[in-house]
ROMIVO-534446 format. One record per residue (C-alpha): residue in one letter; x, y, z. Coordinates in steps of 0.05 Angstrom, whole numbers. Each point is the difference from the previous one (the first is absolute). Layout:
BEGIN
a; X; Y; Z
...
# end
This chain:
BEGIN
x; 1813; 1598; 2783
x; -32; 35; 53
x; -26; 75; 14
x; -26; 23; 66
x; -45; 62; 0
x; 30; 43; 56
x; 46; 56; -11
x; 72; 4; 15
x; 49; 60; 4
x; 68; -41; -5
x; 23; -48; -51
x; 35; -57; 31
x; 16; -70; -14
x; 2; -69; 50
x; 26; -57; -23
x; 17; -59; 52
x; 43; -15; 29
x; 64; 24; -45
x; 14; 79; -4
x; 2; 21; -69
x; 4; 69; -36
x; -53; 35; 4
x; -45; 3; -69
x; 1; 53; -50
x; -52; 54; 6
x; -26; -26; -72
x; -6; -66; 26
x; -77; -3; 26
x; -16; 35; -76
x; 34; -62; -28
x; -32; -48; 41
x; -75; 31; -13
x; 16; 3; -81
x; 13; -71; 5
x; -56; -12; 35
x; -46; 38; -50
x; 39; -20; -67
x; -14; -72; 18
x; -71; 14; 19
x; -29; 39; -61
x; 47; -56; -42
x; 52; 42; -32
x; 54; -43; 25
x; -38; -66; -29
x; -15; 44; -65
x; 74; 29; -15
x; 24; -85; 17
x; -47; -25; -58
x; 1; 53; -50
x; 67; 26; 11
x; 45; -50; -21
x; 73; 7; -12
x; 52; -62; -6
x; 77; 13; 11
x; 53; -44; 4
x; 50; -4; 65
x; -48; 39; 46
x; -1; -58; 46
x; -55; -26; 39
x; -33; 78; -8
x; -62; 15; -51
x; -30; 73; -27
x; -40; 11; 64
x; 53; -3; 49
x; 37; 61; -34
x; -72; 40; -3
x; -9; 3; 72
x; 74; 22; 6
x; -7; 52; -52
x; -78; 23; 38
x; 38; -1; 78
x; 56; 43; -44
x; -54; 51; -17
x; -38; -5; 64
x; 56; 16; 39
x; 25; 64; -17
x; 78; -10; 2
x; 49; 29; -38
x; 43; -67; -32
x; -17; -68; -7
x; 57; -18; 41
x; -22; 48; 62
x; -78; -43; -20
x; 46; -70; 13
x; 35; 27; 59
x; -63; 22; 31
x; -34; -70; -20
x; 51; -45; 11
x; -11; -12; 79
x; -78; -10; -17
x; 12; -40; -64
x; -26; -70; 17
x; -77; 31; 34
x; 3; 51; -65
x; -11; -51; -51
x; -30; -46; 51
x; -61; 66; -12
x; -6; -18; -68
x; -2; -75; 5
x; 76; -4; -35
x; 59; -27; 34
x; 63; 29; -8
x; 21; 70; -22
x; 43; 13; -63
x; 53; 32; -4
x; 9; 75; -23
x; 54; -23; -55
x; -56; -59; -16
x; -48; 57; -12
x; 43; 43; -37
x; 6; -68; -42
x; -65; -14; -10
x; -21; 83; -14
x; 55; -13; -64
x; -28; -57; -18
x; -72; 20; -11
x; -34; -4; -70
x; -58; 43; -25
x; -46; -51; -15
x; 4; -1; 89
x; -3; 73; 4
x; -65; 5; -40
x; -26; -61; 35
x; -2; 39; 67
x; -20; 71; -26
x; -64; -27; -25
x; -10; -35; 69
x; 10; 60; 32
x; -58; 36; -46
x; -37; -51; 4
x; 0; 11; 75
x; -2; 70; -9
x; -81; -1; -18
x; -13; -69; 34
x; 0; 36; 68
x; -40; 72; 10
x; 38; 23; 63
x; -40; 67; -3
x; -78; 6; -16
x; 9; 38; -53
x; 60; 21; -55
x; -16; 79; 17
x; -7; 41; -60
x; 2; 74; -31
x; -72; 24; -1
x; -9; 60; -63
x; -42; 52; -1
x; -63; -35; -34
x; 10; -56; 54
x; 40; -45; -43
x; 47; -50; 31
x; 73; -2; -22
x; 64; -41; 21
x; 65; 26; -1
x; 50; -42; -11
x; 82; 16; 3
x; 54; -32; -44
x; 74; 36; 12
x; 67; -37; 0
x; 58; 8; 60
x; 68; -4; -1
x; 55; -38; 41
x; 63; 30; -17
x; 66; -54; 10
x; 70; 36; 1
x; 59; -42; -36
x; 64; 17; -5
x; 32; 29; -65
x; 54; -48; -24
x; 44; 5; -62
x; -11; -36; -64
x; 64; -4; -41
x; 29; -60; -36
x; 38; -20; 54
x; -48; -13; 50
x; -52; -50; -8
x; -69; 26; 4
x; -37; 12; 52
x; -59; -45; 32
x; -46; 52; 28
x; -52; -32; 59
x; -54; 42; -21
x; 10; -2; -84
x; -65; -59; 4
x; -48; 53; 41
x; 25; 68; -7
x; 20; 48; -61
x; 13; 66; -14
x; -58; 48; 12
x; -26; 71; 23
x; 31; -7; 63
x; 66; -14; -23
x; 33; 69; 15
x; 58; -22; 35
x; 58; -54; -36
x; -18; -74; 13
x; -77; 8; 14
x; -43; -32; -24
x; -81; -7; 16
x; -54; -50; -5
x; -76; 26; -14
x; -60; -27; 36
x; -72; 19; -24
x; -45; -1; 55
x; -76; -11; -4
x; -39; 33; 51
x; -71; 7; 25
x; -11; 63; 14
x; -62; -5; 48
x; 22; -62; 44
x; 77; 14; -15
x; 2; -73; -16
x; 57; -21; -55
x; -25; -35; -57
x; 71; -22; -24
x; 72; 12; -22
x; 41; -3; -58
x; 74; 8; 0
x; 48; 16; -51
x; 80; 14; -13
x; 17; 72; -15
x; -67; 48; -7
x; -40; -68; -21
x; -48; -11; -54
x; -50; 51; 11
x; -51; -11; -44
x; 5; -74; 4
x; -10; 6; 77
x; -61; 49; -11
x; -25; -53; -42
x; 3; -59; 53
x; -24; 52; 56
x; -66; 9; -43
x; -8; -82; 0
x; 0; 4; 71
x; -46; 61; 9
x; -45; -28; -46
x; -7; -73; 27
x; -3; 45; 71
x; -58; 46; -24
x; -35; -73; -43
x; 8; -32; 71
x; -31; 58; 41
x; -56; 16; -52
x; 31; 72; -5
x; -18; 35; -74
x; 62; -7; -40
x; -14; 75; -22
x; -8; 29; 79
x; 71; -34; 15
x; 43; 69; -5
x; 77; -17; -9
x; 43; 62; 20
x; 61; -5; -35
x; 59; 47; -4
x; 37; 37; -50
x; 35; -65; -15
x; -57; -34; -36
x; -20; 72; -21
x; 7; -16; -80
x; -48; -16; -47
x; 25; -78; -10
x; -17; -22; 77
x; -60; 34; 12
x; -31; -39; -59
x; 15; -64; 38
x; -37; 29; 56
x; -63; 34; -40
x; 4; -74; -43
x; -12; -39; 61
x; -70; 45; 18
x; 42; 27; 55
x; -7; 74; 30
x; 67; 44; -3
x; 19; 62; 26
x; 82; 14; -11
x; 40; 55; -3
x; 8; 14; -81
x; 77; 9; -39
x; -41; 5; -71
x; 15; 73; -1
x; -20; 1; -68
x; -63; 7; 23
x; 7; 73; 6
x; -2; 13; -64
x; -72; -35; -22
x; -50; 53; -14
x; -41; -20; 44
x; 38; 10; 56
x; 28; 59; -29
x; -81; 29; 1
x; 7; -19; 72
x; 55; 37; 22
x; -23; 57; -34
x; -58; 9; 45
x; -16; 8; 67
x; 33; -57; 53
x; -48; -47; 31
x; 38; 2; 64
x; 53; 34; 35
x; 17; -57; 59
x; 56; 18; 58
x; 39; -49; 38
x; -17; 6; 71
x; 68; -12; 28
x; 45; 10; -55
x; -35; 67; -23
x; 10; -26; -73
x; -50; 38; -41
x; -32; -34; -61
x; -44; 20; -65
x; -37; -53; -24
x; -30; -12; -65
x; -45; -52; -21
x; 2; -37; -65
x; -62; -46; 2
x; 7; -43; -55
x; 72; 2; -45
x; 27; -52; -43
x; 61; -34; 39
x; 22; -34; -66
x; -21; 24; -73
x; -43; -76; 11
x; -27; 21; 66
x; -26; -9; 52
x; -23; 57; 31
x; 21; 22; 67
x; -11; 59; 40
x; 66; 50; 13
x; 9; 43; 60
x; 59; 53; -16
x; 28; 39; 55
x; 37; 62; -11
x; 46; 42; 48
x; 51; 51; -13
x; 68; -18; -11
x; 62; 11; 47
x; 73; 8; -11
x; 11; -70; -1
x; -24; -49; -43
x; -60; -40; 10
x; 7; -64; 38
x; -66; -25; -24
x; -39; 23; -67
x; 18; 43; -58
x; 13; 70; -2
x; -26; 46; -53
x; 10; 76; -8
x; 9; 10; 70
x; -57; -54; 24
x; 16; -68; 23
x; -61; -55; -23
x; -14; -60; 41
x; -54; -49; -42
x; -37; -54; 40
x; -45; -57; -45
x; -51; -29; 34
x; -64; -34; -19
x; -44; 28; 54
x; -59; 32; -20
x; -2; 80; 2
x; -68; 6; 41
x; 24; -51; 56
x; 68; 29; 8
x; 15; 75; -10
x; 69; 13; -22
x; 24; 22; 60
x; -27; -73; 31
x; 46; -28; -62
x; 62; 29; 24
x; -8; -2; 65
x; -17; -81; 8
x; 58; -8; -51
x; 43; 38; 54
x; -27; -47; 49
x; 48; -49; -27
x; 52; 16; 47
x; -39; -37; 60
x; 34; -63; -35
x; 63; 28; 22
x; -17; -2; 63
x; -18; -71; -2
x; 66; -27; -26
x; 37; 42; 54
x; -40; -38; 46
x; 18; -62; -29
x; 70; 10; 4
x; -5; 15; 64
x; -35; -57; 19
x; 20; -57; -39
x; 55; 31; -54
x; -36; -37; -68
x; 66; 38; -32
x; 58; -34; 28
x; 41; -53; -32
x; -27; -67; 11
x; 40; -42; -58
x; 40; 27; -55
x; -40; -39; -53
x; -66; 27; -29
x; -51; -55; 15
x; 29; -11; 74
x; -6; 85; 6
x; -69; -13; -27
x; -19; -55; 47
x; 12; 37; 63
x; -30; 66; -24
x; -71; -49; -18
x; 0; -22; 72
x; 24; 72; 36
x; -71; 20; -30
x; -27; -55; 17
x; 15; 17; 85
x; -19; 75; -21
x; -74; -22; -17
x; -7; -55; 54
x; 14; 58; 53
x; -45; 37; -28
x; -52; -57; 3
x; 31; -12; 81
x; -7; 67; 22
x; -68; 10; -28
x; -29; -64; 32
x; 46; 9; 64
x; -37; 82; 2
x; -53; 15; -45
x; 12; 65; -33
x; -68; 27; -39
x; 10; 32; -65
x; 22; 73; -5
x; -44; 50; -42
x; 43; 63; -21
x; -31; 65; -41
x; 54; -15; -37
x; -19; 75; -42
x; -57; 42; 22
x; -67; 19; -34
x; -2; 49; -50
x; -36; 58; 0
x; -13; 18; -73
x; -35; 73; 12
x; -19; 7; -71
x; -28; -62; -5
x; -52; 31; 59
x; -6; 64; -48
x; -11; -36; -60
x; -57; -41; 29
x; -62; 10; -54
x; -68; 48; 28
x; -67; -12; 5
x; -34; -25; -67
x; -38; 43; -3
x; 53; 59; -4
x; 58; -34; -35
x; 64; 52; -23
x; -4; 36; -64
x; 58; -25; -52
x; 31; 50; -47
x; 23; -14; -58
x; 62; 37; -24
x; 19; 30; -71
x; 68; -14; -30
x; 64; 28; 39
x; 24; 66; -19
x; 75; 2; 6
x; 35; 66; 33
x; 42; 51; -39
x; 67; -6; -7
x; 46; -2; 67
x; 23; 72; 18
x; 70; -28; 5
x; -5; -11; -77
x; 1; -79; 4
x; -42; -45; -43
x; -77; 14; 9
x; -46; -46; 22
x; -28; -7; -67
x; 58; -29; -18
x; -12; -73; 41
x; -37; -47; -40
x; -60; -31; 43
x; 12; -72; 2
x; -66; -55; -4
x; 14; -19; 76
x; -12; 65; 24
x; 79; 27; 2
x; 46; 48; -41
x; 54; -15; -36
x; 54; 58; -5
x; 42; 22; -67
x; 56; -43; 39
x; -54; -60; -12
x; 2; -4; 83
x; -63; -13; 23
x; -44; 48; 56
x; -43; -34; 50
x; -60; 37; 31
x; 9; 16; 65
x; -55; 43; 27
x; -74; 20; -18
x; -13; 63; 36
x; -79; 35; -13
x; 12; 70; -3
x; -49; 54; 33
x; -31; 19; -77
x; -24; -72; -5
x; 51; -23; -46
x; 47; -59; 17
x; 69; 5; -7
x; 55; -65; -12
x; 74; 3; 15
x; 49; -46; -38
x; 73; -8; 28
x; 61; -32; -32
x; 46; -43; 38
x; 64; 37; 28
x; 42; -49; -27
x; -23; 11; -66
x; 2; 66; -4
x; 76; 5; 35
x; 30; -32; -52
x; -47; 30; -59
x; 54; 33; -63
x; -63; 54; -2
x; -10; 19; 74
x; 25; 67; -18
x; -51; 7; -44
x; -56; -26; 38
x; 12; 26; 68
x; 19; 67; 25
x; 78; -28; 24
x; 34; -67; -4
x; 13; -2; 71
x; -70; -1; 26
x; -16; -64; 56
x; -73; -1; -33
x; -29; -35; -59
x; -33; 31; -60
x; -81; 12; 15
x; -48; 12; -45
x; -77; 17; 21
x; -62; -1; -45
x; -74; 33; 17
x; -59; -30; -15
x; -66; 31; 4
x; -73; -36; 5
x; -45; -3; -50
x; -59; -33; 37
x; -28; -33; 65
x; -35; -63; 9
x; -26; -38; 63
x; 48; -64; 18
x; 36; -26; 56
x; 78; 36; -22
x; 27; 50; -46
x; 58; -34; -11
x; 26; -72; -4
x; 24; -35; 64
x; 75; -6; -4
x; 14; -79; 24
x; 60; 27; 32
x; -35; 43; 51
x; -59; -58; 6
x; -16; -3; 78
x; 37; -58; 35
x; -35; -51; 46
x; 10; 30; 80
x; 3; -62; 29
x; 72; -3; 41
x; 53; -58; -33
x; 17; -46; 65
x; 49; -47; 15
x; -19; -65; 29
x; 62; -42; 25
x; 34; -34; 65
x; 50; 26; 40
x; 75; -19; -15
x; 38; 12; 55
x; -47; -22; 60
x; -20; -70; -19
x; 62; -31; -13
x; 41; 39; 60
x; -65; -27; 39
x; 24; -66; -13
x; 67; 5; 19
x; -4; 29; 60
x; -44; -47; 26
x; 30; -69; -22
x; 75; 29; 20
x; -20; 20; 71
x; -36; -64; 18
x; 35; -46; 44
x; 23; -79; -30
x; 5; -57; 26
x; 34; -58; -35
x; -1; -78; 37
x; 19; -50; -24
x; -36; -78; 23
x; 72; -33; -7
x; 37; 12; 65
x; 52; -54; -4
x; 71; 15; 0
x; 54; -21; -43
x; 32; -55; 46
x; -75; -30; 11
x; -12; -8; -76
x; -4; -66; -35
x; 54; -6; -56
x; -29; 13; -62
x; -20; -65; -42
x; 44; -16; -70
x; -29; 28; -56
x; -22; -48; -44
x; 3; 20; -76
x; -35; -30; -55
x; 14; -11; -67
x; -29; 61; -38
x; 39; 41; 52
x; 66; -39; -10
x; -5; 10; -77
x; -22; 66; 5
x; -61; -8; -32
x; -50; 71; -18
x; -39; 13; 56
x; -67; 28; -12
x; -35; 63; 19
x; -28; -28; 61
x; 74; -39; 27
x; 27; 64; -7
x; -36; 40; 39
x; -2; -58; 57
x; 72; 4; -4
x; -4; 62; 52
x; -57; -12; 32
x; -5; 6; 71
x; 10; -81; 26
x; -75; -27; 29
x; 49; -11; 60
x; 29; 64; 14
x; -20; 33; 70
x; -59; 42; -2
x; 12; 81; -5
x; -50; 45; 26
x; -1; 68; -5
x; -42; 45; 45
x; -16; 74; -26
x; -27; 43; 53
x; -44; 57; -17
x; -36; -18; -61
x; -74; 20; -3
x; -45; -69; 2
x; -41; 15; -65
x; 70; 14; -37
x; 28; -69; 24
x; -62; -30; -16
x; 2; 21; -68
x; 65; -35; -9
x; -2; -60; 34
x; 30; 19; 59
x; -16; -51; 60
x; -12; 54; 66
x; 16; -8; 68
x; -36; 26; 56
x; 37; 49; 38
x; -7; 18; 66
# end
């Protein structure tokens, strides 16, 4: 195989001296994965450790259907039989490419796809991680960079679905029942809106950064969710172990799928990172978080192009489980509408999104929390373009391990043209402010004096309570202070502080406010507030005058929710999606071929073909062993010579490959 290193505008074909068809646009792709897969040894590695025995597949072993199933992939078309049809003109130099002899047939692969076992299916997915970390297409894995300069990597798992319409037959007594194609790979799922569908899940593992797939798992119906998130945190953990990536700065983002309590212990059990999108609503009601929602929000974060306006509160440390552990819980409120809420939980006229995640408060701000869980739909975007390009989701067999087969090895082509269009162009790595600096202003006015004229600290007497409400409701006297600093009401609601304002006389005075939705619903609200129609809460305020001065650093205690956050900006270090792959294919589809064969004899000049002699092992069908299978296809030592010329290729890419170059002109 050949490459010259000139350009060319026009992709044609010359083959001598017969006029054939001309090749498929794919075709030059084909021919320059078969040159790489044999030269990095995947072919040699998927014949020795991918072994599968069948009966009545002929003279045709495991590796012959592989590079069927990777041209399949490679070439973009709709069917397998519109794949044959394009093929079948250009069969004999096709598998001549990959050292094999003759091609199956489609109904031979469709055999074979039914035929697989698992035991063959989880023989090739560990090749392909394996190969996943033996080659570093890209100089580094990218990376989210925090606030303190820590380095985190964000990893995706989601599941797809391929949707397979059936028709809707009758089941009586009369009828024998019906033997459904798809009843071995497909069930009834989500998707099944309509009579007769039925879908089949695949959860896809994703780096984020280099947009590289670290595997798939498939699944009748919705799929085994939980037992999928298991095996997806095998493989991100032998991919982080491999990579010598911290276990605890691998982030998984995870939707509200995984969003109970029982999968994000396999995550937090492994030493993983999470961040997923919470359904433990019950969360609302621990009192810690109901202290945080009393007070002020940490953040009030709008959606640049959606307008969606959100107010966040941060949890730092709440119990996910009465065992633990802790995690950190981002809540983000926004007012109801008319319709229900398609996302969260709606309270008293508030709808409550909750977000766990174990990053830590002073590298991420809460805002930075929802909006890199929001960043999640970027892996949409990624699995449009894979159906685009290579359709992972269509039907390849309608058994389960054959599905899973050619889903392993449609991954497989993604990552390799990731790893071609990198070395073909060199992209450098993008750096994105992925959220800006913060400017904490009080941090600036909060910064301590000179020593030697530090701030005078007051110390205040015990609050004095106001007289009795001039609408005749309860008096302030009658809220019980609580230890922790809060009232509790004669409705035993509890009154969270809310503001400490210094008055002009020196004294300092503290403002406690219910929550609205306690007091809406309150049997003594007519007693406590001056109508029971009123859109505020109850508020109580208490005065407290000093009693002395002293010299220190702060009159009051620093509240850890208004501690000043680190300015540094949060970035975004990945490589493009779009542009290195499309890279690729432009430039090995508009590249001229050239395909010649050494054997120029015709038909009427060729000596008759010898007898076959047969010995006795093949008379009596005796086993064959791994290695007289696979030289049962083989490409004969005698067969003419095929040589393929791509045009266009850059010299240091063909050298990198094994590509023998040609001189040009």
């Amino acid at each position: 195989m050949n490459a010259h290193t000139g350009s060319s505008s026009q992709a044609t074909i010359q083959i001598s001296p017969e006029s054939v068809p001309s090749t498929p646009s794919w075709f030059g792709e084909v021919t320059a994965f078969a040159q790489v897969l044999g030269h990095v040894g995947i072919l040699k590695a998927i014949q020795e450790q991918v072994r599968f025995a069948r009966a009545r597949f002929g003279q045709y072993d495991l590796i012959d259907f592989v590079v069927v199933l990777i041209s399949y992939v490679l070439s973009g078309e709709p069917t397998l039989l519109a794949f044959y049809e394009r093929l079948a003109p250009w069969a004999s130099p096709f598998m001549a490419l990959f050292g094999r002899d003759r091609l199956p047939h489609r109904s031979t692969l469709s055999r074979f796809l039914a035929a697989l076992d698992q035991p063959t299916v989880e023989a090739l997915r560990k090749l392909f991680q394996e190969d996943l970390v033996a080659r570093k297409p890209f100089a580094s894995p990218g990376g989210t960079v925090d606030r303190t300069g820590q380095q985190w990597w964000v990893v995706d798992v989601d599941g797809t679905r391929a949707t397979a319409r059936q028709r809707a037959l009758p089941q009586i007594e009369s009828l024998p029942a019906p033997h459904r194609r798809y009843d071995q790979v497909c069930a009834p799922g989500y998707q099944g809106r309509k009579r007769g569908e039925v879908v089949r899940t695949r959860t896809v593992v994703l780096q984020a950064h280099t947009h590289q797939f670290l595997g798939t798992f498939g699944a009748a119906g919705n799929g085994d969710y939980r037992g999928e998130l298991r095996r997806a945190v095998q493989v991100i953990t032998t991919y982080a172990t491999q990579l010598a990536l911290p276990l605890t700065s691998v982030l998984l983002r995870l939707d509200g799928l995984y969003g109970d309590a029982a999968p994000l212990l396999d995550v937090l059990g492994a030493g993983l990172g999470v961040i997923a999108r919470s359904r433990a609503y019950h969360l609302l009601d621990v009192e810690a978080v109901k202290q945080v929602l009393a007070r002020a929000p940490s953040h009030v974060s709008t959606h640049p192009e959606s307008g969606m306006t959100r107010v966040l509160y941060d949890c730092a440390s709440i119990p996910l489980t009465s065992a633990g552990p802790q995690v950190r819980v981002v809540i983000a409120t926004h007012d109801a509408t008319s319709s229900p809420p398609a996302v969260g939980v709606e309270r008293d006229g508030t709808v409550y999104e909750l977000f766990v995640s174990t990053l830590p408060s002073p590298a991420f701000a809460a805002s930075d929390v929802l909006d890199l869980y929001l960043h999640r739909g970027s892996f949409e975007t990624v699995l449009a373009d894979e159906d685009d390009e290579q359709e992972s989701d269509r039907w390849y067999s309608h058994t389960p391990c054959g599905q899973e087969f050619a889903q392993i090895l449609a991954q497989w082509v993604w990552n390799i043209r990731l790893e071609l269009g990198q070395q073909l162009s060199a992209t450098s790595l993008r750096i994105t402010e992925f959220a800006p600096a913060l400017e904490v202003e009080a941090a600036l006015q909060e910064e301590p004096g000179p020593p030697e004229e530090p701030t005078p600290s007051i110390i205040y007497g015990p609050p004095q309570w106001a007289h009795p409400s001039f609408t005749g409701g309860f008096p302030s006297s009658a809220f019980t202070p609580q230890p922790d600093g809060t009232l509790r009401c004669p409705a035993n609601h509890l009154l969270y502080p809310q503001e400490r304002r210094p008055e002009r006389n020196g004294s300092l005075r503290v403002l406690y406010a219910a929550r609205i939705g306690h007091c809406r619903f309150c049997p003594l609200r007519a007693q406590c507030q001056e109508s029971s129609t009123t859109i505020k809460p109850r508020r109580v305020s208490a005065v407290m005058w000093p009693l002395s001065s002293s010299r220190s650093e702060s009159s009051l205690p620093a509240d850890p929710a208004r501690a000043p956050l680190p300015a540094a900006p949060v970035l975004w270090r990945d490589w493009p999606r779009c542009s290195i792959r499309r890279t690729w294919l432009k430039a090995i589809r508009s590249q001229t071929i050239c395909v010649e064969s050494s054997s120029q004899l015709s038909s009427s000049s060729s000596p008759c073909p010898a007898e076959k002699l047969l010995t006795r092992a093949e008379r009596a069908h005796w086993r064959l062993s791994w290695i007289e299978r696979l030289a049962r296809n083989a490409r004969p030592l005698d067969a003419p010579r095929l040589v393929v010329t791509l045009h266009g290729l850059p010299a240091i890419f063909a050298s990198s490959f094994g590509f023998d170059l040609l001189a040009t002109a």
